[in-house]
C-alpha positions, 0 to 999 in steps of 0.5 A: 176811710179819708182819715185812715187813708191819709196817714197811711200816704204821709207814711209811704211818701215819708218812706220814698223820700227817706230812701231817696235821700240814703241812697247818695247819688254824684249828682246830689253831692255838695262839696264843703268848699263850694267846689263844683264840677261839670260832671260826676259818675256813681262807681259801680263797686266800692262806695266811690264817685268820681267828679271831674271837670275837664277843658278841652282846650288846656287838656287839664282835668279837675277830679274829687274822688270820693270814697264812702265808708272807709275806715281810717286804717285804710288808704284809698286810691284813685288811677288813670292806666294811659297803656291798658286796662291792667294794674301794671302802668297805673298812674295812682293818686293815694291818700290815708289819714296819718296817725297824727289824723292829717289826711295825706295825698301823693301821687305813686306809679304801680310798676309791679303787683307787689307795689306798696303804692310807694310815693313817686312821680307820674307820667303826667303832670299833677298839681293842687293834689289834696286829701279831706277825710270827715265821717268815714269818707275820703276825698281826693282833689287834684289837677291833672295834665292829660297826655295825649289828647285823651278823652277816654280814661282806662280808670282803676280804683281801690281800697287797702289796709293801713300798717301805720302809715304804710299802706298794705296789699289790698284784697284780690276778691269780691268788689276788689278786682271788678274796680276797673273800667273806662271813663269818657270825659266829654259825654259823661259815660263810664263802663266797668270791665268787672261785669265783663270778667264776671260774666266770664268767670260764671261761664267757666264754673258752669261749663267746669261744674257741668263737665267735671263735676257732674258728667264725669261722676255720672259716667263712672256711675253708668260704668259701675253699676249698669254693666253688673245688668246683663241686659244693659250690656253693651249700651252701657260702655257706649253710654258711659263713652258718650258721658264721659267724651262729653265731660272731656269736651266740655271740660277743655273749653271751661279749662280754655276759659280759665286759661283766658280769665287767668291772662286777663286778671293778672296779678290774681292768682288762685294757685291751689285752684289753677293746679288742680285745674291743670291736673284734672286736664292732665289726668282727663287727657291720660283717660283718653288716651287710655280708651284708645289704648284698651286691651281686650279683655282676655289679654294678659295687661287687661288687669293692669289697664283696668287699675290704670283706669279706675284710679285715674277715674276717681282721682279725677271725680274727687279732685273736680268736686273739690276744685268746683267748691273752691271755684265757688269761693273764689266767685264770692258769690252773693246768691248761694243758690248755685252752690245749693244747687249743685250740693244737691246734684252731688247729694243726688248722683250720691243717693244713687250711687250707693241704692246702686251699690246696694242693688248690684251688691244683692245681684252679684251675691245671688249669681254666685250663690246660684253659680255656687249650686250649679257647680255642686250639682253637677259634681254630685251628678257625675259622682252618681253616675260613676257609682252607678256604671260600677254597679252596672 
């Protein structure tokens, strides 16, 4: 048993120290130079760690960011933001490896979201500005004079493609647009308002996904198919106002919410997305309008409001599943289970809708049939009746 035993433990103490060891922290590093730094920070996204070492007294700040797995047709850069958290004001320090593989360091101000990271000077005093790139990692070391008293950065940090020796747009998903956040020098702390934005980026597709995309088919089903029941009449109008209503409600605070993560986000724009969003908005407005406006159904423009209304409607529940969908691949999601989830409401209220049309196809076709015999008979009634009297 012990001999059994014993191997089994070398194994899993091998396994814990091998995790441990990949698993590179800041604090484990060990710079090639001997430099040191007084404190470090794991960036959450984009395999980076920030080193810094700061003195109070002369407000100068010694920083080494390292960016892991990095190929060398990329650039990476590392920015202070002294105005906000946005792009806009970063002031950048970029680095790459030449095509004669020197790496290569520069300081560049981003003043627009189509910058080309173009060298030029900070707002702030830079000097010793270096770069190392050695097995797929890129190392920035600099000097930097803060304004301001700041002990707490608004930080950004990135990673783009080469085209040559100039870099190129980097992307605007994924990890990409969560690499942002702030930095206090003298505890040591760091927050990202990545998870910020993503939690609200979630509540958004929920709340569109819930509205748009499941409520409003819903109701349409309610509408379609209940009313053919006599029973369900007038329940079903109130059941399908009430859907609909709801899907209306809940469909203006996630289009509010993207507003919101549209003014927060900026230089990301998802353009087909953010359309069809102000279209669904629109054509959902015109839908209430088009309950208050609802002629009654003998009047003579009852017709025409109905192919209003129709048309609307499902231009409506088309654009919002299609808009959903793309919502989801602007999320990148790493767990597929919200889609899976809701390709299967689709799929649900879809098996519904067409045993539905089936069904209500069959009760329709019987009523005309019966209203068919109906009038039949009667007409051969009258017609014996008049025979009869003649006789009479």
């Amino acid at each position: 048993m012990a001999r059994v035993f014993s191997p089994v433990l070398f194994l899993c103490v091998f396994i814990s120290l091998f995790l441990s060891s990949s698993a590179q922290t800041c604090r484990s590093y060990s710079f090639s130079s001997n430099r040191q730094f007084s404190s470090c920070n794991d960036l959450p996204v984009l395999d980076s760690f920030i080193h810094w070492t700061y003195d109070e007294s002369s407000q100068t700040l010694q920083i080494a960011y390292r960016h892991t797995k990095v190929s060398s047709s990329s650039w990476v850069a590392w920015a202070i933001n002294p105005s906000s958290t946005g792009m806009i004001g970063s002031q950048a320090l970029v680095a790459y490896q030449l095509s004669n593989g020197t790496a290569f360091a520069y300081t560049s101000p981003v003043t627009s979201y189509s910058t080309s990271l173009a060298p030029g000077s900070l707002s702030f005093t830079v000097s010793n500005l270096s770069a190392t790139y050695v097995n797929e990692e890129m190392t920035i070391f600099a000097t930097l004079q803060l304004p301001n008293n700041s002990t707490t950065l608004n930080q950004l940090w990135q990673v783009g493609p080469l085209e040559g020796d100039t870099p190129s747009t980097h992307l605007t998903s994924g990890d990409n647009v969560k690499s942002k956040g702030t930095l206090n020098l003298l505890s040591g702390g760091a927050t990202t308002t990545g998870s910020s934005i993503r939690r609200r980026r979630n509540v958004h597709g929920v709340l569109n996904a819930v509205s748009w995309g499941t409520l409003m088919p819903l109701g349409a089903i309610i509408a379609r198919y209940l009313k053919v029941f006599k029973s369900a009449d007038p329940a079903w109008f109130y059941l399908h106002v009430a859907c609909q209503t709801s899907a209306y409600i809940v469909g203006v605070a996630g289009w509010a919410t993207g507003i919101k993560l549209g003014s927060d986000s900026s230089g990301i724009v998802h353009r087909a997305h953010r359309n069809i969003g102000i279209v669904l908005f629109c054509l959902g407005t015109l839908q209430v309008f088009a309950l208050l406006l609802r002629p009654k159904k003998d009047h003579k423009y009852r017709f025409y409001w109905n192919i209003y209304h129709h048309s609307i409607g499902y231009s409506v529940i088309i654009l919002s599943v299609v808009n959903i969908f793309k919502g989801f691949d602007i999320l990148d999601l790493d767990n597929e289970n919200w889609k899976r989830a809701y390709i299967g409401i689709i799929a649900f209220l879809g098996f519904n809708a067409l045993l539905l049309e089936a069904i209500t196809w069959k009760i329709v076709l019987k009523r005309r049939s019966r209203n068919s015999e109906k009038s039949h008979h009667g007409a051969n009634g009258v017609n014996g009746y008049g025979a009869r009297s003649q006789q009479v």
